[in-house]
N, C-alpha and C positions, 0 to 999 in steps of 0.2 A: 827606225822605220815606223811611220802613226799612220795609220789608212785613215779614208775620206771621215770616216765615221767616228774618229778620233779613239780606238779600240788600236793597241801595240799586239803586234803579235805575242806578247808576255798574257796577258790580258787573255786571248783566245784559247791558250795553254792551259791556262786557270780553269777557264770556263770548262773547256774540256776534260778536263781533271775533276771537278767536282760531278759533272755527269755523265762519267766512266764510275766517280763512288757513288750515285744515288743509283745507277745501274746495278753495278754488285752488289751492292746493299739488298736489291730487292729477287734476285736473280741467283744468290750465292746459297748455296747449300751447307747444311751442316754436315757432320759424321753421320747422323739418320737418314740424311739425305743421299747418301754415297753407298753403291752398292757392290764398289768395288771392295774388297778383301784385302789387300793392298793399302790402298789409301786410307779405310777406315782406319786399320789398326797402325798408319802413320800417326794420324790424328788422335787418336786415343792415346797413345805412345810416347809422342814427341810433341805434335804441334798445340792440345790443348790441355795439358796438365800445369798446375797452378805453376808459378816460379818459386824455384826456393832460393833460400838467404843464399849459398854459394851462387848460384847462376845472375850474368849480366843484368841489369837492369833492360838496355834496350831489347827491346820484343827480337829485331830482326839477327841481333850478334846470340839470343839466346838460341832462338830456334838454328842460327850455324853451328852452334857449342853442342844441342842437341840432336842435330841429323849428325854431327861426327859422333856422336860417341854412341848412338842406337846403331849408327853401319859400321863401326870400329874402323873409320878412318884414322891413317896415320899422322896425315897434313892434310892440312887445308889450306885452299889460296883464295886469298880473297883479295881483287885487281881490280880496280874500275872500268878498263878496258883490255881488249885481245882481240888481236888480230886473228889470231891462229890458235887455238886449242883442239892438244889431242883428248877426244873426250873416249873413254873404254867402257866399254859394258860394266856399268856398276857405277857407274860415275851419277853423281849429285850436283847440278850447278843450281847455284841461287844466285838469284839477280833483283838486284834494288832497283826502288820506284820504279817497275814498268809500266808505271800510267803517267811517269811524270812530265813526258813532253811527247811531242808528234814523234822525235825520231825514236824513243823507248821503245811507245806503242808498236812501232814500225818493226823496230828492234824484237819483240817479244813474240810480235806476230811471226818472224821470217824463224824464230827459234823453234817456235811452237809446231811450224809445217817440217820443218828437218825429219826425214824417215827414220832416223837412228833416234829422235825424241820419243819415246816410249808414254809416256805418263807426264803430263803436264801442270802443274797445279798454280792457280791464277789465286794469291792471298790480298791481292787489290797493290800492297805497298812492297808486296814481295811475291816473286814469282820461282815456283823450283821445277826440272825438268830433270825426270830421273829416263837414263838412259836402260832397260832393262831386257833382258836376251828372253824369248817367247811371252813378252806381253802385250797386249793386245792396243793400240793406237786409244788412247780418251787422254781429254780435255778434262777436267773439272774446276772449278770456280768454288770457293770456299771461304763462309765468313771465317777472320780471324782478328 
């Protein structure tokens, strides 16, 4: 499909893609940034301490190898798609490229408003939504 303007909707994906990242980019917070108690001491923790020689080289398999092993998860699953997931208090999902097409977006936003999403964290190329028993609904956005 090419519209009149000769732009494929591949093309429009892009575009929107890149100013979803010069958004975050200017818009995202650090750990100083975050006054959450929770999040900082994620990020300090887990999401920005240097890589060492044992851990994955990619950014997104390292920071799943390090949210199991900070929450002493047993397994972890990692699916490209689900229909249906039981998610329990304590649960950690991570999800790739949420910005990378309209239906992601779409995808991340319908995640994001779930009542049982607790704490939502937007890393632009990864998104994690921890489900957690008396915490309190936020959003945050975070360079990584």
């Amino acid at each position: 499909m090419v519209w009149r303007n000769g732009f494929a909707p591949l093309k429009m994906d892009r575009f929107h893609y890149y100013r979803d990242y010069l958004w975050h980019v200017f818009t995202a917070k650090t750990r100083h940034g975050t006054h959450s108690p929770f999040v900082y001491r994620l990020l300090e923790e887990v999401i920005y301490p240097a890589r060492l020689s044992t851990e994955p080289t990619n950014k997104v398999d390292r920071l799943t190898a390090r949210l199991a092993k900070h929450f002493g998860y047993q397994r972890v699953c990692l699916q490209q798609q689900a229909d249906l997931v039981d998610l329990p208090t304590g649960t950690v999902l991570v999800l790739r490229d949420i910005h990378a097409s309209t239906e992601k977006r779409r995808e991340w936003q319908a995640i994001r408003s779930m009542e049982a999403a607790t704490v939502t964290i937007d890393l632009f190329r990864v998104g994690l939504v921890f489900f957690r028993e008396g915490q309190a609904k936020e959003h945050f956005r975070i360079r990584y």
